[in-house]
MDTraj code that builds the backbone (N, CA, C; nanometers):
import mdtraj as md
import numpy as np

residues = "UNK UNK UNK UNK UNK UNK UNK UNK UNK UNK UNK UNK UNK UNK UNK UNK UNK UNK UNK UNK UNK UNK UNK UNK UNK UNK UNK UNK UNK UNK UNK UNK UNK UNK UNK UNK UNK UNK UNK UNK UNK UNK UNK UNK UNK UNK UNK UNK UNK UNK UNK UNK UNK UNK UNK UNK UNK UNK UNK UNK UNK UNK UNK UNK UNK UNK UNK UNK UNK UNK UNK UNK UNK UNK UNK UNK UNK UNK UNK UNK UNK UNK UNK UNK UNK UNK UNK UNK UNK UNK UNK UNK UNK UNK UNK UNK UNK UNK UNK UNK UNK UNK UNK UNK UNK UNK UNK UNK UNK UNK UNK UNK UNK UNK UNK UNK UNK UNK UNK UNK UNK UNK UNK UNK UNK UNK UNK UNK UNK UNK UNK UNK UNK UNK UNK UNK UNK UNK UNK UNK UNK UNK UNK UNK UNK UNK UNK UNK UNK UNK UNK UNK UNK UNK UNK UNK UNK UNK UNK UNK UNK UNK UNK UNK UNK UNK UNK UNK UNK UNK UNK UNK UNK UNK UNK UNK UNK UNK UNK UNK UNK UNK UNK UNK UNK UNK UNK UNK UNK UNK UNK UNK UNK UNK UNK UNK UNK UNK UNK".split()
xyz = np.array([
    [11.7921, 10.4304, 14.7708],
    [11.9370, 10.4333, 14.7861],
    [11.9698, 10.5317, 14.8974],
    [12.0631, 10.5173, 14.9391],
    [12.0935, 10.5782, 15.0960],
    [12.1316, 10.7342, 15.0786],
    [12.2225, 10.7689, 14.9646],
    [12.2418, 10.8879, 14.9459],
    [12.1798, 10.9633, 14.7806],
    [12.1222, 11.0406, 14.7498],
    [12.0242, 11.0969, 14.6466],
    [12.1203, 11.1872, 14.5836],
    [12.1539, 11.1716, 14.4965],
    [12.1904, 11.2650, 14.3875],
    [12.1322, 11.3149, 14.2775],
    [12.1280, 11.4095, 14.2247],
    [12.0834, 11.4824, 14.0812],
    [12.1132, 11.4330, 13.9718],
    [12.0825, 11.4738, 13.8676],
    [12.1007, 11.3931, 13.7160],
    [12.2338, 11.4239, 13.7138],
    [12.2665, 11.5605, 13.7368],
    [12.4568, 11.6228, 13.7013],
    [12.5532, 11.5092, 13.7897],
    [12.4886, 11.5286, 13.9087],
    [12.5989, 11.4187, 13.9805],
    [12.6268, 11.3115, 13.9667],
    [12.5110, 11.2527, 13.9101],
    [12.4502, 11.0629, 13.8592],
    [12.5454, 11.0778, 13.7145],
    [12.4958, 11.1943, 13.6127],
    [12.6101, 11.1986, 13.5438],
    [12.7774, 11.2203, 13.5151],
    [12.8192, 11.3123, 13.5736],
    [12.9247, 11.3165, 13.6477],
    [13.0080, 11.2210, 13.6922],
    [12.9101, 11.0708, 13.7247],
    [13.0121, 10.9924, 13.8016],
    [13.0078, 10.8991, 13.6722],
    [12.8906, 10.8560, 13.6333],
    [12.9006, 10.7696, 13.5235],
    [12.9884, 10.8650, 13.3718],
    [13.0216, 10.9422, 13.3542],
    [13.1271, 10.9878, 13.2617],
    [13.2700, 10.9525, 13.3209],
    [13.2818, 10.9594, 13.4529],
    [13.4353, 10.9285, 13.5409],
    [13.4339, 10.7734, 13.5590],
    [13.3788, 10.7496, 13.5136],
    [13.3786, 10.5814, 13.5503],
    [13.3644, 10.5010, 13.4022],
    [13.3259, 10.6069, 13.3189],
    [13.3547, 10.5350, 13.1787],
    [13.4823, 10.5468, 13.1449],
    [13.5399, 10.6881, 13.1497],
    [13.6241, 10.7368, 13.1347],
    [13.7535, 10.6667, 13.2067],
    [13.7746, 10.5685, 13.3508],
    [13.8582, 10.5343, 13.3865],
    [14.0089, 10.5728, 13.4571],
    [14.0254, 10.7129, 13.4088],
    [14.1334, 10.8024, 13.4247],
    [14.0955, 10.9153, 13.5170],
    [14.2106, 10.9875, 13.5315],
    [14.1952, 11.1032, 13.5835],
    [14.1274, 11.1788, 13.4466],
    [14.0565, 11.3200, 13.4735],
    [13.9536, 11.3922, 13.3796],
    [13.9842, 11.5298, 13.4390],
    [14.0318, 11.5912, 13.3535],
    [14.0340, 11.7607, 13.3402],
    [13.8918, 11.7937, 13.3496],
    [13.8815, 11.8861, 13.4408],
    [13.7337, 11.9804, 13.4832],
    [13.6999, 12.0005, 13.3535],
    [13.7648, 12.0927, 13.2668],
    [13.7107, 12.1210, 13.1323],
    [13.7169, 12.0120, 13.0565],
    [13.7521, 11.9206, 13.0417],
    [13.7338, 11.7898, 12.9787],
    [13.5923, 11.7639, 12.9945],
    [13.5166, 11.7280, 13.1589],
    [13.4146, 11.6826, 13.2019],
    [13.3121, 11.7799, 13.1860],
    [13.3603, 11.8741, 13.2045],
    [13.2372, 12.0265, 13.1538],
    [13.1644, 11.9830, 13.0107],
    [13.3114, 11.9546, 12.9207],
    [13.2080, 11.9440, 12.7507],
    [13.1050, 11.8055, 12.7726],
    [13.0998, 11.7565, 12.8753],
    [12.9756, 11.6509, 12.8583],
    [12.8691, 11.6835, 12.9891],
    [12.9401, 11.7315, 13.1004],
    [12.8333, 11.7356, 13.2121],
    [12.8462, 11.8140, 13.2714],
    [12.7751, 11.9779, 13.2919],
    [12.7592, 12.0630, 13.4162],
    [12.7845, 12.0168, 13.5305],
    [12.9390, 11.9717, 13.6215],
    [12.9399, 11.9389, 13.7221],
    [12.9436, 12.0699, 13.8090],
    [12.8238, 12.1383, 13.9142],
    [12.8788, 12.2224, 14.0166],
    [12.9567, 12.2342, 14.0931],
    [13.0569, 12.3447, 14.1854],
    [13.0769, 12.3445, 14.2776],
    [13.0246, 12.2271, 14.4205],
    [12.9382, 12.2528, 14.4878],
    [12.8277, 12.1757, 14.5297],
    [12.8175, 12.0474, 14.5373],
    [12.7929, 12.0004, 14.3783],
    [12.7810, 11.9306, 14.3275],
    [12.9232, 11.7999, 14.3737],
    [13.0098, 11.8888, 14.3290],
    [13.1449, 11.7979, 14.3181],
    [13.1898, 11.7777, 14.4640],
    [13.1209, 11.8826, 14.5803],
    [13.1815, 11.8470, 14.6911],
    [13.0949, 11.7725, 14.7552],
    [12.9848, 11.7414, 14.7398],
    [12.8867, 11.6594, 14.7554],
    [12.9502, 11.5139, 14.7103],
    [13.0176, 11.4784, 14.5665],
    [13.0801, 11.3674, 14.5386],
    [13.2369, 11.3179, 14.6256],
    [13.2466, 11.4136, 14.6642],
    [13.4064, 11.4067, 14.7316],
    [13.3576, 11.3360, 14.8929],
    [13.2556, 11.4386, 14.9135],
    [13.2471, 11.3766, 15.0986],
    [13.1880, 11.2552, 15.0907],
    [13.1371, 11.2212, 14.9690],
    [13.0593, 11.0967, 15.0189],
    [13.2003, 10.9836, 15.0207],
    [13.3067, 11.0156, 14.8943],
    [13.4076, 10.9471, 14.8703],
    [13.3927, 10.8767, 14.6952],
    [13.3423, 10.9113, 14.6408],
    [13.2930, 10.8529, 14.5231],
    [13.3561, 10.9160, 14.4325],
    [13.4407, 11.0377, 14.4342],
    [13.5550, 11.1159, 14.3446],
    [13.6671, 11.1856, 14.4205],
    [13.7639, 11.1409, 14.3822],
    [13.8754, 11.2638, 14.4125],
    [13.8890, 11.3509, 14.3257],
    [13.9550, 11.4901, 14.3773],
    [13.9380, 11.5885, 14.3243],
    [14.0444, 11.6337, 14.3550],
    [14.1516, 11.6475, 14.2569],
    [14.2698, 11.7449, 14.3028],
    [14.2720, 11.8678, 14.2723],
    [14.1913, 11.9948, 14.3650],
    [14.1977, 12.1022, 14.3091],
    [14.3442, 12.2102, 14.3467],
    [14.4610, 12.1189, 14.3604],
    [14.5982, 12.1590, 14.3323],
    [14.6164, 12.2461, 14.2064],
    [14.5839, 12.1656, 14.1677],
    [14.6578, 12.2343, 13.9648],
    [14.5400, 12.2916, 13.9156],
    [14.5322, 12.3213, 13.7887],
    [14.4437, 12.3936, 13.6960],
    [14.4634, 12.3736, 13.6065],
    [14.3222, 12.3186, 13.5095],
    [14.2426, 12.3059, 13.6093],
    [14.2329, 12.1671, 13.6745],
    [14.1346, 12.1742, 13.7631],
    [14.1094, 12.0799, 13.8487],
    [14.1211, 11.9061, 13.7805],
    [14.1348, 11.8030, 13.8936],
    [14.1306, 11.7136, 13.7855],
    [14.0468, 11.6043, 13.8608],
    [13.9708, 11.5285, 13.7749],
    [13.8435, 11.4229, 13.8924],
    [13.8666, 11.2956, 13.8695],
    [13.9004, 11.2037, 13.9258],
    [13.8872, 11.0787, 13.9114],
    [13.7995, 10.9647, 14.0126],
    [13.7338, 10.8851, 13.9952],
    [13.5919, 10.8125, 14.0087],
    [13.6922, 10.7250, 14.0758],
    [13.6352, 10.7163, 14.2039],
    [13.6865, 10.5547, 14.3372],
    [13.6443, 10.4425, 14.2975],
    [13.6797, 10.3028, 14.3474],
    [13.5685, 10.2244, 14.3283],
    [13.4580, 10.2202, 14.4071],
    [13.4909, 10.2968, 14.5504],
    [13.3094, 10.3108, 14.5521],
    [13.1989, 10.4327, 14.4861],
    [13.2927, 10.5113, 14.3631],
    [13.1759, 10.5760, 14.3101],
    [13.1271, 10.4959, 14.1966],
    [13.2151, 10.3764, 14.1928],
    [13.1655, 10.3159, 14.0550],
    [13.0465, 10.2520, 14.1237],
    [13.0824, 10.1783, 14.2440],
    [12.9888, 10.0559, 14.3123],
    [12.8424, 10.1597, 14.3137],
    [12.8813, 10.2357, 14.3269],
    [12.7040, 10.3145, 14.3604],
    [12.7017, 10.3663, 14.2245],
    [12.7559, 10.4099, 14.1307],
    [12.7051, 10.4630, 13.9877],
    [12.6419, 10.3219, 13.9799],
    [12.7303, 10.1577, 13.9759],
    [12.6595, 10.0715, 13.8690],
    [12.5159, 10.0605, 13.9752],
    [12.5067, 10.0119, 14.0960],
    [12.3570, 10.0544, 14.1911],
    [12.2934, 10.1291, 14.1504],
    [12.3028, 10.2358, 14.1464],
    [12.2554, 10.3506, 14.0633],
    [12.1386, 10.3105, 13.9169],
    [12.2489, 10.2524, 13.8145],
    [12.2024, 10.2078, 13.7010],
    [12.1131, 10.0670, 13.7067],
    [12.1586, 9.9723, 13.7903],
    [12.0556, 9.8497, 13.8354],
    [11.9076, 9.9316, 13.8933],
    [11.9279, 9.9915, 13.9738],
    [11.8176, 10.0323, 14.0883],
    [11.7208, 10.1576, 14.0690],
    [11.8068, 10.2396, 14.0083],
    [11.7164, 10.3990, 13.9579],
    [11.6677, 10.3861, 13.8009],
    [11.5743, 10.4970, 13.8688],
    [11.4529, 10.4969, 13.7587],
    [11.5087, 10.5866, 13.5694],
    [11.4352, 10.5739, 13.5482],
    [11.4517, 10.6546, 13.4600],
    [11.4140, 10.7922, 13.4125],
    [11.4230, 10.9156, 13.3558],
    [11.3534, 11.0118, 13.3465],
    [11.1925, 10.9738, 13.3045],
    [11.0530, 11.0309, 13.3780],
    [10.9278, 10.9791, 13.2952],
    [10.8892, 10.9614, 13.1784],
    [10.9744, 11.0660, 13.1039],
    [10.9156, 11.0956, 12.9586],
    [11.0594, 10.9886, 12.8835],
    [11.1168, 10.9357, 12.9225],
    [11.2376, 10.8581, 12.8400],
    [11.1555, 10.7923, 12.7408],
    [11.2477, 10.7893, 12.6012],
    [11.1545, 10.6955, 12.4758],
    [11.1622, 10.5743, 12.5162],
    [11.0855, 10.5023, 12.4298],
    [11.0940, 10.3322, 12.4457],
    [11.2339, 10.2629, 12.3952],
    [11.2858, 10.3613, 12.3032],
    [11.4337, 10.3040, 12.2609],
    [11.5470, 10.3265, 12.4160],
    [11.5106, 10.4473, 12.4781],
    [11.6181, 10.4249, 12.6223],
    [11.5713, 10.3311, 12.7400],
    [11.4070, 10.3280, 12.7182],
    [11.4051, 10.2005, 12.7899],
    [11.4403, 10.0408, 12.8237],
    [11.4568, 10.0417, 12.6696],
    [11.4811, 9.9184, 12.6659],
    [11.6274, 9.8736, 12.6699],
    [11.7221, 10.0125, 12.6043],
    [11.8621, 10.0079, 12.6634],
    [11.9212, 10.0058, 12.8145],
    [11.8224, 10.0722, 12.8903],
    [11.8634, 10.0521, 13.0174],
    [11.8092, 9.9423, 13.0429],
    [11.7575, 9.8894, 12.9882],
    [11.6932, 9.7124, 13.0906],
    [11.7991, 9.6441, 13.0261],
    [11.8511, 9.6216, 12.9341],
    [11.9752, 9.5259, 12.8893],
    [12.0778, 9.5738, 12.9509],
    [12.1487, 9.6964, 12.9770],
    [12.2501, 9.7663, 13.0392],
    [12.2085, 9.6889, 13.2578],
    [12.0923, 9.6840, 13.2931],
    [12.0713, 9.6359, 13.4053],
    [12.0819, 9.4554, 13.3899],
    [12.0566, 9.4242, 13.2717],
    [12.1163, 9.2910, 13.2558],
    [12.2534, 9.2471, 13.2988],
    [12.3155, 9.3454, 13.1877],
    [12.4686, 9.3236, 13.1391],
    [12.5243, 9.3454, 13.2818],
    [12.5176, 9.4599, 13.3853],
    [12.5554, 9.4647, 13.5109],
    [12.5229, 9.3657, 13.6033],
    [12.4235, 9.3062, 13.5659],
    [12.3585, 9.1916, 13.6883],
    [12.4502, 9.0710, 13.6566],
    [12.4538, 9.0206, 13.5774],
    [12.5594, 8.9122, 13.4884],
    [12.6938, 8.8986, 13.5535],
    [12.7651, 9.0490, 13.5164],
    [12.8764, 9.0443, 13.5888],
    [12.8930, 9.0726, 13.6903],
    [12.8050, 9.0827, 13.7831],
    [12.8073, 9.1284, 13.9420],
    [12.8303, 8.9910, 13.9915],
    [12.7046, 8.8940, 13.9149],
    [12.6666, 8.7469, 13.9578],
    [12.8240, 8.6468, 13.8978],
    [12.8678, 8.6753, 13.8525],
    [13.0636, 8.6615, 13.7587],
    [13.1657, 8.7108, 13.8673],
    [13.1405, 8.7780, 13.9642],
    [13.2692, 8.8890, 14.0017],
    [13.3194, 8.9537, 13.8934],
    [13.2858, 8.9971, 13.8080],
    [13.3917, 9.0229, 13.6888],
    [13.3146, 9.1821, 13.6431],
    [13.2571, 9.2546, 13.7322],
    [13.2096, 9.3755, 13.6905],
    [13.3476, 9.4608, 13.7276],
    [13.4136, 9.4573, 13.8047],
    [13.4659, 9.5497, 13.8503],
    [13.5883, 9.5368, 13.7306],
    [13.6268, 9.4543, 13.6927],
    [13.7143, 9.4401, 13.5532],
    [13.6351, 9.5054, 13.4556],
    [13.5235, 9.4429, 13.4092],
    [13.4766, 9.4788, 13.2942],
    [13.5275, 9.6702, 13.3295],
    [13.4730, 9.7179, 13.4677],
    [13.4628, 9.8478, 13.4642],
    [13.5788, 9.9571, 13.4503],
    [13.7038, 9.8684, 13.5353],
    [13.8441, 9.8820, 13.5195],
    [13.9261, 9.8815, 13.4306],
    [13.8944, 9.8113, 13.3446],
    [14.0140, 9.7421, 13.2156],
    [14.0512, 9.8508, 13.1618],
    [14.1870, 9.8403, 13.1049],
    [14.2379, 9.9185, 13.0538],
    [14.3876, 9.8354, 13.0190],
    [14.4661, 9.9377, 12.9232],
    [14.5712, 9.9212, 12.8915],
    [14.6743, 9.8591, 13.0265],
    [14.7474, 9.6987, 13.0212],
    [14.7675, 9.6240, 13.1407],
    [14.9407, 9.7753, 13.2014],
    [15.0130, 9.7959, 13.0663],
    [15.1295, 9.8725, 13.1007],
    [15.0966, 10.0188, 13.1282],
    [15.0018, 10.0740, 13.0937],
    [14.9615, 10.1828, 13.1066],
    [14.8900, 10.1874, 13.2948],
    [14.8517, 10.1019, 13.2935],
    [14.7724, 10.0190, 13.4333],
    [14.8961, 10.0834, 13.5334],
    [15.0024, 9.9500, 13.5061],
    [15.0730, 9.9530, 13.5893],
    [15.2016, 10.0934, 13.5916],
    [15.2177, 10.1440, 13.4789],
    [15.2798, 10.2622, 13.5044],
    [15.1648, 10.3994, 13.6030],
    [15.0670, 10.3942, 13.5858],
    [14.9825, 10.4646, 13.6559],
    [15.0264, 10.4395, 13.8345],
    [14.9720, 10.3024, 13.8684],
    [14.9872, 10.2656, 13.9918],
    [15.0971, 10.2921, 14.0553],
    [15.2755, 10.2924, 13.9506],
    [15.4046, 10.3129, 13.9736],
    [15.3585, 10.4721, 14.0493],
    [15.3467, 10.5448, 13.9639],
    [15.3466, 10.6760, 13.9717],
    [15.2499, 10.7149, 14.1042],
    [15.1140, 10.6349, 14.1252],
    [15.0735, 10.6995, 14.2620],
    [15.1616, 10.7081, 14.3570],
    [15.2102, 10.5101, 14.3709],
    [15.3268, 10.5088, 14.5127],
    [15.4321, 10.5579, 14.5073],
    [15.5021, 10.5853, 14.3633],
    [15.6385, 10.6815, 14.3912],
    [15.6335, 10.8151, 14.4434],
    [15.7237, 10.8749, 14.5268],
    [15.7286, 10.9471, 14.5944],
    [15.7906, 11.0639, 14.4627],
    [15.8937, 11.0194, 14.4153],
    [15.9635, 11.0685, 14.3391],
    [15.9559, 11.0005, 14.2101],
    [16.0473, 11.1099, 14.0596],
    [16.0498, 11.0306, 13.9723],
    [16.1558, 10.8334, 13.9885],
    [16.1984, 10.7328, 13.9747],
    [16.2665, 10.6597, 13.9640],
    [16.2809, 10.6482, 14.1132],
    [16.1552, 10.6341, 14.1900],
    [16.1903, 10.5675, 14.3017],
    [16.1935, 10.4198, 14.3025],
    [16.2261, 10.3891, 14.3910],
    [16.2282, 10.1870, 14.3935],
    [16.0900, 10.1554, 14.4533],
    [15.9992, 10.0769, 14.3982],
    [15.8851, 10.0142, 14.4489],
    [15.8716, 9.8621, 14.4512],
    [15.8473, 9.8135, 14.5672],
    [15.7506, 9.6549, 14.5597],
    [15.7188, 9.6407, 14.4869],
    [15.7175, 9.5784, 14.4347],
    [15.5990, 9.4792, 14.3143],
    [15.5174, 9.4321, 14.4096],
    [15.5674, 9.3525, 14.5295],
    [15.4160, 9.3335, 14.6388],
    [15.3494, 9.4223, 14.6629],
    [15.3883, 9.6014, 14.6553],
    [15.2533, 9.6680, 14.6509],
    [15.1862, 9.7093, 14.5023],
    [15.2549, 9.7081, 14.3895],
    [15.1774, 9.7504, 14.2896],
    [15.1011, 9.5758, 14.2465],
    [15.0912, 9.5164, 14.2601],
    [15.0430, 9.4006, 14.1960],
    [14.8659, 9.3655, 14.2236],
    [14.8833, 9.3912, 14.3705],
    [14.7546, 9.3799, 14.4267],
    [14.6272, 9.4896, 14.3847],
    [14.6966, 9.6100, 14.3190],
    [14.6402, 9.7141, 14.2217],
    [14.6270, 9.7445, 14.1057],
    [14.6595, 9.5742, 14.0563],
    [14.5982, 9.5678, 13.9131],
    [14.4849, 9.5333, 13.9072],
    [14.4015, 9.5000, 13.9444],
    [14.2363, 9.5081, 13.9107],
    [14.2439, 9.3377, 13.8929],
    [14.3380, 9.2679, 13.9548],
    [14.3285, 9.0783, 13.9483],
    [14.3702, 9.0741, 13.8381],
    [14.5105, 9.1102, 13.7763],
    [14.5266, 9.0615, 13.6401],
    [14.6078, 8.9536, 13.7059],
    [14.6554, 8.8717, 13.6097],
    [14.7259, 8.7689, 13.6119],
    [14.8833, 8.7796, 13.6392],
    [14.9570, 8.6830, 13.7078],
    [15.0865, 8.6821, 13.7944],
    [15.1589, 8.7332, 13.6513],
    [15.1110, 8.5717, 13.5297],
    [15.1900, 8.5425, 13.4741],
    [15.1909, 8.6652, 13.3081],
    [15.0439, 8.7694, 13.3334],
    [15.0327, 8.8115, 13.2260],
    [15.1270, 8.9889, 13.2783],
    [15.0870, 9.0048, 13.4254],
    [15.2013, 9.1103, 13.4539],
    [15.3399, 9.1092, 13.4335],
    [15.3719, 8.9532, 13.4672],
    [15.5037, 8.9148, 13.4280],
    [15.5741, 8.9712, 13.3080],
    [15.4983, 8.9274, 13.1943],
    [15.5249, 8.9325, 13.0528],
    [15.5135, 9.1105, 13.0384],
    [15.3939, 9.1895, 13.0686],
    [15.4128, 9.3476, 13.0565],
    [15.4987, 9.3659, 13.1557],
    [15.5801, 9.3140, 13.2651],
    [15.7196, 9.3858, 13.3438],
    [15.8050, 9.3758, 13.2468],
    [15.8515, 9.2431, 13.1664],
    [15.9900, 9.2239, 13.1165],
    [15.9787, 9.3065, 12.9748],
    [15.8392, 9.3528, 12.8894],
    [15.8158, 9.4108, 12.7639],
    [15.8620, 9.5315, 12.8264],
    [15.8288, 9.6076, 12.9305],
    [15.8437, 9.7373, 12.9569],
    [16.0249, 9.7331, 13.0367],
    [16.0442, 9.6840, 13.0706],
    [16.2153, 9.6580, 13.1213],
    [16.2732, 9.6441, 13.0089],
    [16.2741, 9.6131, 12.8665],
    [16.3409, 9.6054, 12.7530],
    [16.3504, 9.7338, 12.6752],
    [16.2595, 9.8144, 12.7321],
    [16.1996, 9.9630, 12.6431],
    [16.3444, 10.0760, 12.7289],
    [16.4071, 9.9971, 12.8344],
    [16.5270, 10.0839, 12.9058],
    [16.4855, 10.1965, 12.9936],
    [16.3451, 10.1826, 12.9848],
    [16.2850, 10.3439, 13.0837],
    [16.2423, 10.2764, 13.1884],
    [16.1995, 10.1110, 13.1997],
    [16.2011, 10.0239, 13.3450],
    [16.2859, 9.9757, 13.4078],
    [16.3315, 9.9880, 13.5171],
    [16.4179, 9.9107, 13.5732],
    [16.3966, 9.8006, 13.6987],
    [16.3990, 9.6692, 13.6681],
    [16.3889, 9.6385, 13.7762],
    [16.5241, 9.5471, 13.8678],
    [16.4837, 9.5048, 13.9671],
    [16.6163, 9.5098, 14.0778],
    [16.5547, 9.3845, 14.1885],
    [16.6786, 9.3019, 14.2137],
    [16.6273, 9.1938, 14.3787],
    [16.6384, 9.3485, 14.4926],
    [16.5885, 9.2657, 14.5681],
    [16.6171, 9.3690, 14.6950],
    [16.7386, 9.2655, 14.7842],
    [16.7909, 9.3615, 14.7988],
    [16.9755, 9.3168, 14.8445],
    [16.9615, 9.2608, 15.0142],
    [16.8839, 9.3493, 15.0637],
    [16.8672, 9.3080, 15.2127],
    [16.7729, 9.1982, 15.2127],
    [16.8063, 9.0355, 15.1652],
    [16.6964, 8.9279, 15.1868],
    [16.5880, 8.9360, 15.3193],
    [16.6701, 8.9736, 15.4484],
    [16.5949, 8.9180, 15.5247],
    [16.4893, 9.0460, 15.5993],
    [16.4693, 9.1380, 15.5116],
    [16.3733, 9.2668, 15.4982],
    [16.2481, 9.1951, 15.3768],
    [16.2387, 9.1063, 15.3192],
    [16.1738, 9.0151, 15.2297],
    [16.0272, 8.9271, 15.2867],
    [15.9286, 8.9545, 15.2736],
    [15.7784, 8.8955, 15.3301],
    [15.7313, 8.8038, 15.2172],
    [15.6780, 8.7133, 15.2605],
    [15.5638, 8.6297, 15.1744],
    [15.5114, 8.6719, 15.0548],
    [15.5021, 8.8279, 15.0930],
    [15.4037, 8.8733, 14.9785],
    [15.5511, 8.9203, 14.8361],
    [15.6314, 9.0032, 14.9568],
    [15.7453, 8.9839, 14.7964],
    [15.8091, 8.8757, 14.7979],
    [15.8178, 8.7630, 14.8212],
    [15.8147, 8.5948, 14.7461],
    [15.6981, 8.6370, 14.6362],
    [15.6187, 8.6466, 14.6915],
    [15.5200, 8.5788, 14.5809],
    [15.5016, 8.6835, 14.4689],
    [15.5403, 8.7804, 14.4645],
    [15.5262, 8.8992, 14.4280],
    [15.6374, 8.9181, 14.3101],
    [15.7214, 8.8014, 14.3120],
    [15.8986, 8.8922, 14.2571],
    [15.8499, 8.8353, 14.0924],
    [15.9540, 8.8953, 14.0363],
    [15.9355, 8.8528, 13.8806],
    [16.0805, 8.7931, 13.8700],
    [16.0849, 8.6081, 13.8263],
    [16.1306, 8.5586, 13.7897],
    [16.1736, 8.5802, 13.6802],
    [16.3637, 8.6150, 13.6508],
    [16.3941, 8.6529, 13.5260],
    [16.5680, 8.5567, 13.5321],
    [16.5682, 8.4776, 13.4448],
    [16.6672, 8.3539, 13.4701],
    [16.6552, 8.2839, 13.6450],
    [16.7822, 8.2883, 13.7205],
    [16.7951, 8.2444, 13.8049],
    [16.7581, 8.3371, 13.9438],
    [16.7043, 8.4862, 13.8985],
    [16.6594, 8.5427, 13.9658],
    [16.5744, 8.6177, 14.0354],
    [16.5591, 8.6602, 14.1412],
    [16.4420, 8.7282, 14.1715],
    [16.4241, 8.8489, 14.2181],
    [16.3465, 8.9503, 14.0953],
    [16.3416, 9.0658, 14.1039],
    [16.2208, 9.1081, 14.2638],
    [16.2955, 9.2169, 14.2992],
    [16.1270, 9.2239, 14.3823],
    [16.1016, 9.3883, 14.3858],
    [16.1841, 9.4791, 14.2808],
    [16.1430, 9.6363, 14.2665],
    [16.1575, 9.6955, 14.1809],
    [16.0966, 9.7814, 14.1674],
    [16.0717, 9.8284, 14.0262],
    [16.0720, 10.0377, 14.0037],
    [16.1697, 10.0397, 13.9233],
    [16.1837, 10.1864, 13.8864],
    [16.1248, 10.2356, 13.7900],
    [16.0915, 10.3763, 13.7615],
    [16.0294, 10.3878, 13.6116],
    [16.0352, 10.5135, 13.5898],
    [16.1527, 10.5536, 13.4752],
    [16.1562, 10.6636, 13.4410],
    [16.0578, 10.7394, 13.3966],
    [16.0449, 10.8533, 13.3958],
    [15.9381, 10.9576, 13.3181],
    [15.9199, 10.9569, 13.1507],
    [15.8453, 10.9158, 13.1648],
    [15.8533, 10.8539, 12.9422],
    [15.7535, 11.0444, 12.8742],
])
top = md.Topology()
chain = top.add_chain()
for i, resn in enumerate(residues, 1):
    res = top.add_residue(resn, chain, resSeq=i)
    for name in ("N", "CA", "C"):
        top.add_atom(name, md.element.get_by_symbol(name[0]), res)
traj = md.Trajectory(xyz[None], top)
């Protein structure tokens, strides 16, 4: 593999990639000694962000640290002395990854998560502010390929809860292909942005 990491770092990424979320430093500490070093070693390659803004720190796994964790798990060895019971878990675990690589459907399996929780996440990267107005043509393409018609149904569940708001955009001819295709049909109309209070 092109770049070599340590067991901490190999672990490190595969806890952030199970995990799915952002991860408090001390969160990731109670399972894996991540170093200094260590973590900036994961940052330059691009395989974690690291916001060491706040405190403490907080790590979340790219998809290319997943693409090289699951490489990682297809391709690397095992410790020498591993029992025959982890051997044989990692050869089914190199199955189960090969399957869905050969599917397209690893990067879901690896992604999934709660579809409203999903998309309130994604709200919150691109808002600038709390209850800013967003595309739906840009949060959609950052659901991990869920479905038009199954986002649909979590927009209008979460617009009924009164903490979503969504809205047409008034200036039509500021309007692209992608928000056509993008808007959420609700009676005779077409939404194409979306607000979201702080819950």
């Amino acid at each position: 593999m092109p770049e070599k990491f340590g067991a901490p770092e190999r672990a490190a990424l595969t806890v952030l990639m199970l995990e799915n979320r952002p991860v408090l430093n001390t969160e990731l500490g109670d399972q894996v000694k991540l170093t200094k070093p260590g973590r900036e070693k994961l940052n330059k390659a691009g395989f974690i962000r690291t916001d060491d803004t706040v405190k403490p720190m907080v790590h979340e796994v790219t998809n290319e640290g997943i693409a090289w964790c699951l490489q990682d798990l297809v391709k690397g060895e095992l410790p020498p002395r591993s029992t025959s019971h982890a051997r044989v878990t990692f050869g089914l675990l190199k199955k189960f990854i090969l399957h869905h690589e050969a599917h397209g459907t690893l990067i879901e399996v690896i992604r999934s998560r709660d579809l409203e929780s999903l998309i309130r996440s994604v709200y919150e990267e691109l808002a600038v502010e709390p209850q800013d107005w967003i595309r739906l043509a840009r949060i959609r393409p950052r659901l991990n390929g869920a479905e038009k018609g199954e986002v649909d149904e979590t927009l209008v569940k979460m617009m009924k809860t009164g903490m979503v708001h969504l809205a047409p955009e008034s200036n039509t001819k500021v309007l692209t292909a992608e928000d056509h295709a993008a808007a959420l049909r609700v009676g005779s109309e077409d939404l194409h942005l979306v607000a979201m209070e702080e819950s």
